[in-house]
FIPA-841984 format. One record per residue (C-alpha): residue number from 1; x, y, z. Coordinates in nm, 4 decimals, padded with zeros to 6 digits. Example, Ala and Ser with C-alpha at 12.3 -4.5 7.8 and 13.67 -1.06 7.14 Angstrom:
BEGIN
(node 1; (01.2300; -00.4500; 00.7800)),
(node 2; (01.3670; -00.1060; 00.7140)),
***
This chain:
BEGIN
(node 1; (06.4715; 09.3281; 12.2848)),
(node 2; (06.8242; 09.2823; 12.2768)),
(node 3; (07.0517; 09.3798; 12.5250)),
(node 4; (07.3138; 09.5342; 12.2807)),
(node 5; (07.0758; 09.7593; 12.1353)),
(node 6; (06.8819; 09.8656; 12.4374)),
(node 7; (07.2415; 09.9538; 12.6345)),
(node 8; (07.4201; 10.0682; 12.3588)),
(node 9; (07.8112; 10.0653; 12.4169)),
(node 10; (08.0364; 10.4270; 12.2596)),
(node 11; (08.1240; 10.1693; 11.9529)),
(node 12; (07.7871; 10.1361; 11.9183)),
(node 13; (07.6775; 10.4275; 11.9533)),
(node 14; (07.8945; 10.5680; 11.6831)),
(node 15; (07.6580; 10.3292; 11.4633)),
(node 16; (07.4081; 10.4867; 11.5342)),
(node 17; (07.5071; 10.7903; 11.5124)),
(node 18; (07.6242; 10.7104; 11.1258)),
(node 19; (07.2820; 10.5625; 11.0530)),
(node 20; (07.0593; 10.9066; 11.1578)),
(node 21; (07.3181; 11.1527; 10.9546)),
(node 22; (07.3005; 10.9399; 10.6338)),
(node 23; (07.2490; 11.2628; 10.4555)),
(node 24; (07.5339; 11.4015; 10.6206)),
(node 25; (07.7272; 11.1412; 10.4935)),
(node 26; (07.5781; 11.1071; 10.1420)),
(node 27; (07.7118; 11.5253; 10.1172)),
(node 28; (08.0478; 11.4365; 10.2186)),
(node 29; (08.0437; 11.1358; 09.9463)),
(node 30; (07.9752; 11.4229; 09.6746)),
(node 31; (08.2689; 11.6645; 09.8282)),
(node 32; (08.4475; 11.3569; 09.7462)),
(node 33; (08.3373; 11.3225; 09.3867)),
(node 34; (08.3927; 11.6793; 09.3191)),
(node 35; (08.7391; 11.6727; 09.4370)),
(node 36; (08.8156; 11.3292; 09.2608)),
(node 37; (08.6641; 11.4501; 08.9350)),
(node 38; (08.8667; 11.8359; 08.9726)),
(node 39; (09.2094; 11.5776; 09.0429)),
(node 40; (09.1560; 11.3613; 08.7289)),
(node 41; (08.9727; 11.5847; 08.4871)),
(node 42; (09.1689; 11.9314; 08.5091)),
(node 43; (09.5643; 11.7647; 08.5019)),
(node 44; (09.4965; 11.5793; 08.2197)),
(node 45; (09.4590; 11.8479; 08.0115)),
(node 46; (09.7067; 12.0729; 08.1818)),
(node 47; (10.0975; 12.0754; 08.0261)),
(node 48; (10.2949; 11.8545; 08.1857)),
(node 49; (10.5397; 11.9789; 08.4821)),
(node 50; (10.9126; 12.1067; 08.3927)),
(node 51; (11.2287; 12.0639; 08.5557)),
(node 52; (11.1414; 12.3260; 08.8039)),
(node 53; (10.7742; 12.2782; 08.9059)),
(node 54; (10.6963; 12.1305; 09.3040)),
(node 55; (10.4371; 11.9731; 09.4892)),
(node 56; (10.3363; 12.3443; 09.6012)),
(node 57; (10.3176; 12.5268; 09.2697)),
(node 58; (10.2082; 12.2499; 09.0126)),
(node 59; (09.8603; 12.0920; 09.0346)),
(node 60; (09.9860; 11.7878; 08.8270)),
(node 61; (10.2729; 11.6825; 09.1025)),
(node 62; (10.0065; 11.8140; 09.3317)),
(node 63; (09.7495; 11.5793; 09.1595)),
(node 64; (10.0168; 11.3002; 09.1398)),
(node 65; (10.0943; 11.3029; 09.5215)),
(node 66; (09.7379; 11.2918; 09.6540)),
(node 67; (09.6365; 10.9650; 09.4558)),
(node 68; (09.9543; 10.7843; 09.4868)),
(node 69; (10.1328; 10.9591; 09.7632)),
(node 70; (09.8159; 10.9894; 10.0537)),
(node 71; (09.5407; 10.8581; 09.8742)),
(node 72; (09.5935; 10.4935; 09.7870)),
(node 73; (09.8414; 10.3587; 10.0619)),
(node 74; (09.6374; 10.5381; 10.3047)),
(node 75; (09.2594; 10.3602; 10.1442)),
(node 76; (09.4798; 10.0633; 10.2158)),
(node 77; (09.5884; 10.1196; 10.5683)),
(node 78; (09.2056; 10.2311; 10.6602)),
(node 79; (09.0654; 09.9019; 10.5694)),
(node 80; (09.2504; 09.6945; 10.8083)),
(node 81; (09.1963; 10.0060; 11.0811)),
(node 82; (08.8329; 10.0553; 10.9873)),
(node 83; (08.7001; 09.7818; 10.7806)),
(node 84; (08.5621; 09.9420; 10.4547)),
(node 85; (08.4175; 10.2700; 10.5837)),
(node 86; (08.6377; 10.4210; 10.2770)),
(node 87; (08.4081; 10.2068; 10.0259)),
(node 88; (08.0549; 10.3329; 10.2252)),
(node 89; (08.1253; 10.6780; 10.3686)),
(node 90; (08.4123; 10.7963; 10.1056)),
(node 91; (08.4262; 10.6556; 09.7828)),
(node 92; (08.3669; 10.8733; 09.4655)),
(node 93; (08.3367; 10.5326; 09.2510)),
(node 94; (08.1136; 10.3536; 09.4551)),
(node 95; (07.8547; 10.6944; 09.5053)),
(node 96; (07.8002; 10.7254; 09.1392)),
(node 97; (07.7972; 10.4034; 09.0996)),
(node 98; (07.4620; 10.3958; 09.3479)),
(node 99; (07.2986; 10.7224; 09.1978)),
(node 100; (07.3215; 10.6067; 08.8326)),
(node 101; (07.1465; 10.3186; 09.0061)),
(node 102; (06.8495; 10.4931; 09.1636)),
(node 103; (06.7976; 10.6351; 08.7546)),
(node 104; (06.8871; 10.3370; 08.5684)),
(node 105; (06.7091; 10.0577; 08.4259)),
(node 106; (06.7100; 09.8207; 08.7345)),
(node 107; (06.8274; 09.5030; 08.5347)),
(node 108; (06.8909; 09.1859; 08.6764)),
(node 109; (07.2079; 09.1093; 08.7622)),
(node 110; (07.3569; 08.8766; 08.4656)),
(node 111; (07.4987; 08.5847; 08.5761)),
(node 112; (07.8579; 08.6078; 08.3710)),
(node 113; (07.8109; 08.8938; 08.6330)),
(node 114; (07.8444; 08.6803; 08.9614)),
(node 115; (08.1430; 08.4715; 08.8274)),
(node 116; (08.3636; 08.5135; 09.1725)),
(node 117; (08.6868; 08.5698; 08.9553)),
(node 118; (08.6413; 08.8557; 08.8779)),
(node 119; (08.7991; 09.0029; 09.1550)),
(node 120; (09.1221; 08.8451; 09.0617)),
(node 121; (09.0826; 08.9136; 08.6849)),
(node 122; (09.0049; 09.2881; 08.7685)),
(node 123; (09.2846; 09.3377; 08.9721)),
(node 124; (09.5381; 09.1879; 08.7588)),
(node 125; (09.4561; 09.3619; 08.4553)),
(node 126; (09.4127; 09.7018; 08.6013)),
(node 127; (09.7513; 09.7139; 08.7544)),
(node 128; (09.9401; 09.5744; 08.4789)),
(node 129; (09.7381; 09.8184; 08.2540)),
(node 130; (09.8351; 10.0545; 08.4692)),
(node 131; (10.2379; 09.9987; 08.4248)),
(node 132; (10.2122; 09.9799; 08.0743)),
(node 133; (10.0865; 10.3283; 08.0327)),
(node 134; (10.2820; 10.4775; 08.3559)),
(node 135; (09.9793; 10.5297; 08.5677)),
(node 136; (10.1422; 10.6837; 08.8607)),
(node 137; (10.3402; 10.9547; 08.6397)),
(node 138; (10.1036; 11.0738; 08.4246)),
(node 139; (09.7711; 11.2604; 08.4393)),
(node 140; (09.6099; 11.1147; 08.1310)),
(node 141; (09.7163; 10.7886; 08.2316)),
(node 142; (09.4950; 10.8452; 08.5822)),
(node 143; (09.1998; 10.9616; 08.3935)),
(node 144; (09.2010; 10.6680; 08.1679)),
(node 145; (09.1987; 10.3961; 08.4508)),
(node 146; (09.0696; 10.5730; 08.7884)),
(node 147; (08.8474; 10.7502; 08.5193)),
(node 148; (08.7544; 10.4458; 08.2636)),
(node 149; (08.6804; 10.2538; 08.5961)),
(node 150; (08.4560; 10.5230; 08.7398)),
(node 151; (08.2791; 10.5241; 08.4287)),
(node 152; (08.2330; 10.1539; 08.4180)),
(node 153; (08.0612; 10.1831; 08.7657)),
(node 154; (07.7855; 10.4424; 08.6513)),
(node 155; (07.7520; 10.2519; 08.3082)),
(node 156; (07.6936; 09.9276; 08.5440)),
(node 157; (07.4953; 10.1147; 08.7830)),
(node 158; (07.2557; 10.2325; 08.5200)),
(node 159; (07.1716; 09.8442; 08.4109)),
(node 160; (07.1664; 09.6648; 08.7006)),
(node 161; (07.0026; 09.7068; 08.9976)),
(node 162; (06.8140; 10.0018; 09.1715)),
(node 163; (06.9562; 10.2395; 09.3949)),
(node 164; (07.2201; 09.9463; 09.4685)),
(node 165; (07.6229; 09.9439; 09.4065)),
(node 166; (07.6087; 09.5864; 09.1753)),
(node 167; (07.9870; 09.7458; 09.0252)),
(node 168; (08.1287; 09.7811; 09.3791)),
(node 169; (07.9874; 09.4261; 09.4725)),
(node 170; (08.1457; 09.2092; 09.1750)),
(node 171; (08.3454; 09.4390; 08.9554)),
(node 172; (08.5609; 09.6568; 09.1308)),
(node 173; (08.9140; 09.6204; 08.9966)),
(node 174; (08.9843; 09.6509; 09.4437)),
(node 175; (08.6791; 09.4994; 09.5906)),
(node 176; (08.8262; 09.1471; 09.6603)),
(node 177; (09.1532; 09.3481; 09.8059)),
(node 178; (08.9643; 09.5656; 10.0069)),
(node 179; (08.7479; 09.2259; 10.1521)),
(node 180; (09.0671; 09.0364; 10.2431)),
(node 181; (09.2275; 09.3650; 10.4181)),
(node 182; (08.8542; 09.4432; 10.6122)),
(node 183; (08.8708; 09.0716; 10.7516)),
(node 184; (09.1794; 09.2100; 10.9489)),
(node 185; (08.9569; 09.5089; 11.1064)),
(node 186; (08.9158; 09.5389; 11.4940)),
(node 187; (08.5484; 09.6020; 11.4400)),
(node 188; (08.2272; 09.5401; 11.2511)),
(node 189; (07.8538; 09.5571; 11.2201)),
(node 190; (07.7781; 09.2151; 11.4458)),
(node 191; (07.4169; 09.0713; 11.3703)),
(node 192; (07.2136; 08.9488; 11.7049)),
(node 193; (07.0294; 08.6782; 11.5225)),
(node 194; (06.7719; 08.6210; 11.8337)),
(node 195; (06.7036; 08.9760; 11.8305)),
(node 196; (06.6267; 08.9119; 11.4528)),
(node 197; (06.4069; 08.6370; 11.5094)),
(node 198; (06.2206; 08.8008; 11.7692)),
(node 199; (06.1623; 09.1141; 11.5644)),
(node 200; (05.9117; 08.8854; 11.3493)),
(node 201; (05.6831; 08.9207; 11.6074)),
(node 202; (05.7744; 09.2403; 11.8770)),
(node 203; (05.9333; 09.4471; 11.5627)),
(node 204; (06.1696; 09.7299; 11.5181)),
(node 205; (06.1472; 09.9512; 11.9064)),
(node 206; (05.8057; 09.8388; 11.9346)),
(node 207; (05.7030; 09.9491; 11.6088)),
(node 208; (05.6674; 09.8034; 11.2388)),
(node 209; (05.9921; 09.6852; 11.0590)),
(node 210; (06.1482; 09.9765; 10.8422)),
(node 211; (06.3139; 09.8527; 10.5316)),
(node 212; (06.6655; 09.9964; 10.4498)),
(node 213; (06.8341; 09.9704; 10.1153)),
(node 214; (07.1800; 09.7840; 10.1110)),
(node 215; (07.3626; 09.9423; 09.8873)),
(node 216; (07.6173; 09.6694; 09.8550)),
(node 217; (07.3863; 09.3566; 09.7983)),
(node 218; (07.5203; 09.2233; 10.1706)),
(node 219; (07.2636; 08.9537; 10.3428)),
(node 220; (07.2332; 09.1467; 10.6397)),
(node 221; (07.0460; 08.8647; 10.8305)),
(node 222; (07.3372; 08.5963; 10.7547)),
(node 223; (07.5968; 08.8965; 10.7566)),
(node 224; (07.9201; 08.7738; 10.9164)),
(node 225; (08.2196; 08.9315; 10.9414)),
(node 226; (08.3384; 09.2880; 10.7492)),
(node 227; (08.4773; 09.1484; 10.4370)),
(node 228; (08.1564; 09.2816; 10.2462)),
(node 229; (08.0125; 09.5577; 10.4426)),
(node 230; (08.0832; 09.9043; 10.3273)),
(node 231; (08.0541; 10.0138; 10.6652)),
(node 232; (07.8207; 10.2822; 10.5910)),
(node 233; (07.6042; 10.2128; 10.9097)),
(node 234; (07.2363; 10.2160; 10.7444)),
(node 235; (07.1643; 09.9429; 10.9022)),
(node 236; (07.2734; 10.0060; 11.2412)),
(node 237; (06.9859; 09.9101; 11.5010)),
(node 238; (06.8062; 09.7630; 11.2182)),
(node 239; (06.5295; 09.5454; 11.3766)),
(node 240; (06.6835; 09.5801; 11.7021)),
(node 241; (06.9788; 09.3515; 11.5886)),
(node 242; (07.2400; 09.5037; 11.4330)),
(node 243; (07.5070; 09.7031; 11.6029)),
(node 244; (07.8815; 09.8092; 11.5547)),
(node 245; (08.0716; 09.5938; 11.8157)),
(node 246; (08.4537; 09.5649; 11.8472)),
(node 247; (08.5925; 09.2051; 11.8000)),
(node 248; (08.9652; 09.0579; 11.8056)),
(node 249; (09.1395; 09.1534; 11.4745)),
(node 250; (09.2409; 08.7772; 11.4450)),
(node 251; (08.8216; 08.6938; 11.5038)),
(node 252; (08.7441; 08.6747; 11.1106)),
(node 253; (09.0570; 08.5241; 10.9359)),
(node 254; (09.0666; 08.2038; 11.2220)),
(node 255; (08.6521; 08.1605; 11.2847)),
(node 256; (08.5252; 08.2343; 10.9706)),
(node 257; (08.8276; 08.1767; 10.7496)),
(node 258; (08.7327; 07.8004; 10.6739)),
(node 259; (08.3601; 07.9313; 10.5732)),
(node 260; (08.4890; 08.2135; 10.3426)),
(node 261; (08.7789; 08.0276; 10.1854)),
(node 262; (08.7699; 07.9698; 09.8439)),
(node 263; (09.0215; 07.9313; 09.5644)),
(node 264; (09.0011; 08.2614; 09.3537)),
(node 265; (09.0516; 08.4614; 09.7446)),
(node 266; (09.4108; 08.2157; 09.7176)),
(node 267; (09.4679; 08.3196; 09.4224)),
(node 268; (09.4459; 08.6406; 09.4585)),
(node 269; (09.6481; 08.6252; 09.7572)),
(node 270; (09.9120; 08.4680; 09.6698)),
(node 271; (09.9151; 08.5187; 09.2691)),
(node 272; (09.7524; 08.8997; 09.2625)),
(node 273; (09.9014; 09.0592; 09.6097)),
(node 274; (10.2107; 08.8948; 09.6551)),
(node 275; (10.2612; 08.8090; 09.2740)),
(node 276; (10.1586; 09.0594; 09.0391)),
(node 277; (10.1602; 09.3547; 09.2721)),
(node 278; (10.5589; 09.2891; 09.3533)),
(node 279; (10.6298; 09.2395; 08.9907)),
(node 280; (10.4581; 09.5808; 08.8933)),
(node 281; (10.6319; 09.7589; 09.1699)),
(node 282; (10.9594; 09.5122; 09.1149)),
(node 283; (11.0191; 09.6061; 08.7201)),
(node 284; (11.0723; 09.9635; 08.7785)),
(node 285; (11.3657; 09.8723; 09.0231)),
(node 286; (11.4997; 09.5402; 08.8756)),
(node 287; (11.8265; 09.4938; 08.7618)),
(node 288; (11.7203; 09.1546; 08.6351)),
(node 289; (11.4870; 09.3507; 08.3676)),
(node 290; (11.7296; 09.5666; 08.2773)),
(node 291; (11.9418; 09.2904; 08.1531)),
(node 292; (11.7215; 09.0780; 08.0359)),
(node 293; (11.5713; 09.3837; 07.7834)),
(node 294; (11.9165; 09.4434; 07.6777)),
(node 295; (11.9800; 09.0796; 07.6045)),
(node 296; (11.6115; 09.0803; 07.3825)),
(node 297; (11.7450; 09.4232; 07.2254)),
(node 298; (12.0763; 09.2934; 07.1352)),
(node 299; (11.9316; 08.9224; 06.9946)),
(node 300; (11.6932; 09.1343; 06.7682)),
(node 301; (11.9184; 09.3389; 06.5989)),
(node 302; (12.1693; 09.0768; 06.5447)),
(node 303; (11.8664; 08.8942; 06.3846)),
(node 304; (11.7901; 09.2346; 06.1956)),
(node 305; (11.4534; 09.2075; 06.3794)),
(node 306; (11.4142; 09.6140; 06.4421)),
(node 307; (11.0366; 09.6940; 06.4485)),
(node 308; (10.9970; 09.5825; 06.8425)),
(node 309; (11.2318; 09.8555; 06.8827)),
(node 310; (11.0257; 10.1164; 06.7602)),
(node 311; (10.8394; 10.3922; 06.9923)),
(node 312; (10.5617; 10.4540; 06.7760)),
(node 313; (10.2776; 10.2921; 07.0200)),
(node 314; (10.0356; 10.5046; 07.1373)),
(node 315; (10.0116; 10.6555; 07.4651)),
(node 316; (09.7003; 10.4768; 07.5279)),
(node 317; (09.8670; 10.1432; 07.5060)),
(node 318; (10.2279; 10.2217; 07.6139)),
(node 319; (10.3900; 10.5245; 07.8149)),
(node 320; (10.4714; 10.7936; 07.5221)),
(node 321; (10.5895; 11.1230; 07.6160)),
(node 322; (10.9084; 11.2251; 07.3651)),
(node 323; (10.8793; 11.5709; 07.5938)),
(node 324; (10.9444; 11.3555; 07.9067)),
(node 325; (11.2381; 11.1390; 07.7177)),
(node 326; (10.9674; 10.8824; 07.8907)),
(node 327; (10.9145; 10.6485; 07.5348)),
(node 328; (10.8047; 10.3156; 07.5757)),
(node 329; (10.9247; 10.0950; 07.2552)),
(node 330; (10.7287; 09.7060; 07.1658)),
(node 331; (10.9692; 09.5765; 07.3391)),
(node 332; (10.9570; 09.7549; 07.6288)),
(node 333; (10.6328; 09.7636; 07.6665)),
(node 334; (10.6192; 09.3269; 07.6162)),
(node 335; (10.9138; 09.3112; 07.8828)),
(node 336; (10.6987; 09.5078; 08.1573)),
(node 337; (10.3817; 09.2481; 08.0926)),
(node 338; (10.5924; 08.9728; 08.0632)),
(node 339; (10.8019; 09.0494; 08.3961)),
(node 340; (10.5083; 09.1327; 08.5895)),
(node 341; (10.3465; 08.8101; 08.4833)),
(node 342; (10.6591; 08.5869; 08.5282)),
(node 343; (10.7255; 08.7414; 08.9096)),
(node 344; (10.3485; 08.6361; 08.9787)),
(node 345; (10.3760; 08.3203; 08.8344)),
(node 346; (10.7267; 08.2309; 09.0125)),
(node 347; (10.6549; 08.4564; 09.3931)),
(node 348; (10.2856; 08.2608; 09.3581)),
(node 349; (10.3779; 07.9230; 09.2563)),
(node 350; (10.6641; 07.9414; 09.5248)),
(node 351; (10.3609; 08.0051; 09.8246)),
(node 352; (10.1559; 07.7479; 09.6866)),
(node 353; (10.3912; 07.4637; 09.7601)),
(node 354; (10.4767; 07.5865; 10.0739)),
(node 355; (10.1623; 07.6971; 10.2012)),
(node 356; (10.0917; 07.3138; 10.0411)),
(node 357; (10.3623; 07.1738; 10.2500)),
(node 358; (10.2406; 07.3400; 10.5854)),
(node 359; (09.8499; 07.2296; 10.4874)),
(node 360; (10.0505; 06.8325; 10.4697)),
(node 361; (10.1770; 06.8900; 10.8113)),
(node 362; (09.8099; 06.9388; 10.9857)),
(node 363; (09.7460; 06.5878; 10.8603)),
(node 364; (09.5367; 06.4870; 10.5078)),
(node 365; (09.6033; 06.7451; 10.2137)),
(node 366; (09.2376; 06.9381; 10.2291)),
(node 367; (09.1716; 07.2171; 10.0019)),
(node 368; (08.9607; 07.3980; 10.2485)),
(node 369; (09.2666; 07.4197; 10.5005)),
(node 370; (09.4670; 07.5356; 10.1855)),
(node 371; (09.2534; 07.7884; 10.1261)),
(node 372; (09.1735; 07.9166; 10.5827)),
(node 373; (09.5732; 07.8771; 10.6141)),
(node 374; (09.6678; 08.1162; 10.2751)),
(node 375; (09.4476; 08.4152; 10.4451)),
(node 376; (09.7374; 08.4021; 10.7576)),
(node 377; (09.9436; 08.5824; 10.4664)),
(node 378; (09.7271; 08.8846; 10.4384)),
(node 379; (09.8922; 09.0926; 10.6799)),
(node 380; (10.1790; 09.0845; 10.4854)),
(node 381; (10.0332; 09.1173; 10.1427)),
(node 382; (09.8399; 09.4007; 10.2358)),
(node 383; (10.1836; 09.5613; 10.3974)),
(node 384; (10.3588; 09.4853; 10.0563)),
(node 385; (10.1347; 09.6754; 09.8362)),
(node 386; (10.0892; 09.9525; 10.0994)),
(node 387; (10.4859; 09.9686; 10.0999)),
(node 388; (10.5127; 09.9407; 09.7150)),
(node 389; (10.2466; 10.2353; 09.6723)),
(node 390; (10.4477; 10.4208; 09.9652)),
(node 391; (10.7750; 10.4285; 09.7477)),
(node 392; (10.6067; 10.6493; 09.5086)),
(node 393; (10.5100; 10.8938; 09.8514)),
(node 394; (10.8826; 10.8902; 09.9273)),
(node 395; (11.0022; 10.9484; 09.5561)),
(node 396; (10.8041; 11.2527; 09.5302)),
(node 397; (10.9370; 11.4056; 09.8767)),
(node 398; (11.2661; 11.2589; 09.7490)),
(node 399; (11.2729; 11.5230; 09.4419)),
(node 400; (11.1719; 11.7901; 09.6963)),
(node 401; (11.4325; 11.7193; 09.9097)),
(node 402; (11.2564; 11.5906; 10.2086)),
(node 403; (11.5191; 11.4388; 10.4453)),
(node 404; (11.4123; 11.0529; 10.4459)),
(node 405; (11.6299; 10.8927; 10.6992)),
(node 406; (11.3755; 10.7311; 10.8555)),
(node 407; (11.2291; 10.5485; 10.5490)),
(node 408; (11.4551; 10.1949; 10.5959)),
(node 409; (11.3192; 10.1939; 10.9969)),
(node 410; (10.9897; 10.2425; 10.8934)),
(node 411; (11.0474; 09.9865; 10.5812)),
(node 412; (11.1858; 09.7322; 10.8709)),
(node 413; (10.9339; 09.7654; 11.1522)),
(node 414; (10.6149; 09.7623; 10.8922)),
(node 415; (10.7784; 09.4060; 10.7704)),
(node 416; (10.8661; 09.2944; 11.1412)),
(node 417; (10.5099; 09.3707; 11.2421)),
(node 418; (10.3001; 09.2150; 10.9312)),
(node 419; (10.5548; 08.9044; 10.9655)),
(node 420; (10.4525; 08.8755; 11.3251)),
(node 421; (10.0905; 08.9321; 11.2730)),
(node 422; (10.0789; 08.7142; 10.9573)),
(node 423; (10.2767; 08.4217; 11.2099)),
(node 424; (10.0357; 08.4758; 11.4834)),
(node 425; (09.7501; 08.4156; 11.2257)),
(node 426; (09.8073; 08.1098; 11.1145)),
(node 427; (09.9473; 07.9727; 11.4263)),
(node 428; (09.5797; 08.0133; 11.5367)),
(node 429; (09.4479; 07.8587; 11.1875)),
(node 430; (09.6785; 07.5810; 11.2637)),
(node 431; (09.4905; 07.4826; 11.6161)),
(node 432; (09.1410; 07.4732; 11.4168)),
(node 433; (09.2791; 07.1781; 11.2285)),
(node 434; (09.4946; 07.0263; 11.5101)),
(node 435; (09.5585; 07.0105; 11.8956)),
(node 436; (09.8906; 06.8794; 11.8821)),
(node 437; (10.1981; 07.0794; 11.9208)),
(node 438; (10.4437; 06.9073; 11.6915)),
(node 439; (10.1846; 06.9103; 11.3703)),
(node 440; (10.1659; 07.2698; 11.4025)),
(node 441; (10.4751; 07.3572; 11.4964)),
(node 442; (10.5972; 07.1357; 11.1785)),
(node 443; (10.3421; 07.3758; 10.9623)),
(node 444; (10.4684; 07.6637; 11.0748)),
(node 445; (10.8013; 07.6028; 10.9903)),
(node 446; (10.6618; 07.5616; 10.6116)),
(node 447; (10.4475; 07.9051; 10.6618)),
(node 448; (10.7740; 08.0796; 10.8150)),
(node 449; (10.9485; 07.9717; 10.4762)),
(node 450; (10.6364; 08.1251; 10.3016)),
(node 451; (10.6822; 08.4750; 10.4774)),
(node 452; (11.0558; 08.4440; 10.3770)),
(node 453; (11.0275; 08.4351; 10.0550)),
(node 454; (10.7564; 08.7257; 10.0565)),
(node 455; (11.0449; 08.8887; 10.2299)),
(node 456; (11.3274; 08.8235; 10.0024)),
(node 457; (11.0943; 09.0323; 09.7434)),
(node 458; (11.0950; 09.3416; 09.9311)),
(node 459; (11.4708; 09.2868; 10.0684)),
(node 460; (11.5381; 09.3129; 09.6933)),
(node 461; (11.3572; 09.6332; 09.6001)),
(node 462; (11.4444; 09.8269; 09.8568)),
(node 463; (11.8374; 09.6729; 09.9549)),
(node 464; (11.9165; 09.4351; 09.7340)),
(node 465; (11.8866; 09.6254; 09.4143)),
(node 466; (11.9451; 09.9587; 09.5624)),
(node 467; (12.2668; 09.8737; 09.7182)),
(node 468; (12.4464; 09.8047; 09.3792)),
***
């Protein structure tokens, strides 16, 4: 019997502990669902707040604050704290998702299903949907995307599968951010694959092999790493060989990195987290959009081409609330796609070649090492977005006057540290691919010009633009 499981360690133990109050933690999932569905369902058909409504005395604000103020940056943060126990012990989504399963029709799993870019293509569209219609102002804007998507999962869950979460596993407009921000996680469910082999013949504590249910699909005898465990600890001491064991945050990225690497996990690195994330968070901010929509404005109607300039587009398509002065017109709406899409295509196009250039350095272009040395920038993608999603936290205490003179420190030392973590990662990616000092440090000077130019984005968001 193994030795981890038969001394258990407090990390361990925790396991454990997870895995023989499942119920416990299926009840808190549906305390969860009940306060998602009250936070979506009852503001969106509430009036919208005046001039004199606050966090404390209007659910919407209220509403407004815990998704995008607490909620969302603070998902984020978990998953690189705690791996994914968000997506197995919290999330409304993914625990409909699994009881329309246990009720559905138990499909097969289609194989336009499995197409691994969807994670990519799920993510982009959902938060450039999201600008268009002003998801993080607007109540009936949340209930059509956090909503629509929930829906999705039960409609998926009632298909395909039984009693399993197929949506959370390929569909998920977050899943392939929350994989990339788990592989950072200073723990995970470690599989003893002796203890596995020898459970064929000695069994589970002496006694026959109980089957669990894997809600997320995950190959628990192959299972490495955190990127795709929900963390929900089910299978904790399952035959004897499964345990939650601490591990150096840098363990996954630099070991495994090579094995997991693929192009669509690049891509949505460096064109989804550090592309169309900054543009979505940029436009908002931009002085470069607000001249470039009045130099589009004023070419149309010298060209007595008005109807772009119209605001009749439906709130369902673009922002339209004449009560809030908050109109979007055709051409509005057009700019923010366009601008999000152009920052992603410039910010990622930009990392490529660099991250290119530093691959060159380590000897042979290889697309693998491509692939192992783009995951060193997840620190600071995941940073960015947490940041970008923070700005709406400190808006919101902003307009209740909140002092915020911390804000730029805490802007500074979240970059300094995601900089330093994202150097230290691929300085150890570098020695997988080469012993000698020069070659790496020659790469690293490429990857330091990579991080600089992630930089420059934020600089200009919260300095750059802001100072003028």
């Amino acid at each position: 019997m193994s030795t981890v499981m038969t001394r258990p360690g407090r990390l361990a133990a925790v396991g454990q502990w997870m895995q023989r109050h499942g119920a416990a933690i299926r009840g808190i999932q549906w305390v969860v669902v009940a306060v998602y569905a009250f936070l979506i369902l009852v503001p969106a058909v509430m009036p919208l707040p005046g001039d004199t409504a606050h966090l404390w005395n209007n659910l919407t604000l209220a509403a407004q604050f815990v998704f995008w103020g607490i909620w969302w940056p603070f998902v984020l943060l978990s998953m690189v704290m705690l791996g994914r126990v968000w997506c197995g012990v919290l999330c409304p989504e993914g625990a409909l998702a699994e009881f329309a399963s246990k009720y559905g029709r138990g499909w097969a799993i289609p194989h336009w299903m499995r197409w691994g870019g969807w994670p990519f293509v799920a993510f982009g569209i959902t938060t450039i949907y999201g600008q268009m219609v002003s998801v993080y102002q607007y109540p009936k804007a949340v209930l059509l995307v956090l909503g629509g998507s929930t829906f999705a999962a039960m409609i998926i869950g009632l298909l395909y599968g039984r009693e399993k979460r197929v949506w959370c596993k390929y569909l998920c407009p977050v899943n392939g951010v929350f994989s990339l921000l788990a592989r950072l996680a200073p723990f995970h469910y470690k599989v003893d694959e002796d203890a596995w082999r020898r459970s064929y013949k000695d069994g589970e504590h002496g006694h026959r092999v109980i089957p669990i249910n894997c809600a997320p699909l995950v190959p628990l005898r192959n299972m490495k790493g955190a990127s795709a465990c929900h963390m929900c600890g089910r299978c904790s001491g399952h035959r004897d060989a499964i345990a939650l064991t601490w591990r150096a945050p840098s363990s996954e990225v630099v070991q495994l990195g090579d094995k997991q690497a693929n192009a669509w996990d690049t891509a949505l690195i460096l064109y989804g987290l550090l592309g169309i994330a900054i543009g979505a968070f940029h436009w908002t901010a931009s002085r470069w959009f607000v001249d470039l929509k009045m130099f589009f404005a004023t070419w149309l109607v010298d060209h007595d081409i008005t109807w772009p300039l119209d605001t009749n587009a439906p709130w369902f398509l673009f922002t339209h609330y004449p009560e809030q002065n908050d109109v979007f017109s055709w051409l509005d709406g057009t700019m923010v796609i366009g601008y999000i899409l152009a920052t992603a295509l410039v910010y990622g196009t930009a990392l490529l070649i660099l991250l290119m250039g530093a691959t060159r350095m380590l000897g042979r272009f290889n697309a693998v090492r491509l692939h192992h040395l783009t995951q060193g920038l997840i620190p600071i993608a995941g940073a960015g977005v947490f940041l970008g999603l923070s700005a709406t936290t400190l808006s919101l205490l902003r307009a209740e006057h909140v002092s915020l003179w911390w804000a730029s420190d805490m802007r500074i030392a979240i970059l300094a540290i995601a900089n330093l973590w994202s150097a230290w990662l691929a300085w150890l990616v570098t020695r997988r691919y080469s012993e000698r000092f020069v070659q790496r440090g020659l790469a690293m000077v490429w990857f330091v010009a990579a991080l600089a130019v992630v930089d420059s984005a934020w600089w200009l968001m919260f300095w750059g633009w802001a100072s003028k």
